[in-house]
C-alpha positions, 0 to 999 in steps of 0.5 A: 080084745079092746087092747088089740083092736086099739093096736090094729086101729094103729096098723091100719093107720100106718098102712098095715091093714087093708083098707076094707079090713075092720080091726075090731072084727079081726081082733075078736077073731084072732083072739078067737083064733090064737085060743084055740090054736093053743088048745088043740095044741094042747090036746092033740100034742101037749103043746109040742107044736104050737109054735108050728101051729101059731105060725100056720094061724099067722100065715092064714091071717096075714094074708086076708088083711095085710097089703101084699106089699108088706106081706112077706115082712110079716110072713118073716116076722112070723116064721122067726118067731116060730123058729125062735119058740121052736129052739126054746122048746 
């Protein structure tokens, strides 16, 4: 939790952030939020749609604290990652 507040400290230096979101508050529950994406995964499918389900958590997230300026880089970003998990599977 400390390393990713540290690294969203830094995103909302650069104008990743928007300015009333609280980095510490948003890593404790993306760390939250990532752990039980992967175990219900888990449960629900042996894990055969977490890179669908990681994406669906990113979309929520991404757009409560990203400017919408920058959000649709980092929908892109998400949505490759998930195609990228998903071929590897």
């Amino acid at each position: 939790i400390d390393a990713l507040t540290t690294l969203l400290h830094r995103a909302a230096a650069t104008g990743d952030l928007r300015p009333d979101v609280e980095p510490g508050k948003v890593a404790r529950y993306l760390v939250g939020a990532f752990t039980g994406v992967h175990l219900l995964s888990e449960v629900l499918t042996s894990r055969r749609d977490v890179a669908e389900r990681v994406e669906d958590m990113w979309e929520i997230l991404l757009r409560s604290v990203v400017p919408e300026d920058k959000l649709s880089y980092f929908l892109q970003v998400s949505h490759t990652y998930a195609e990228r998990e998903h071929a590897t599977r």
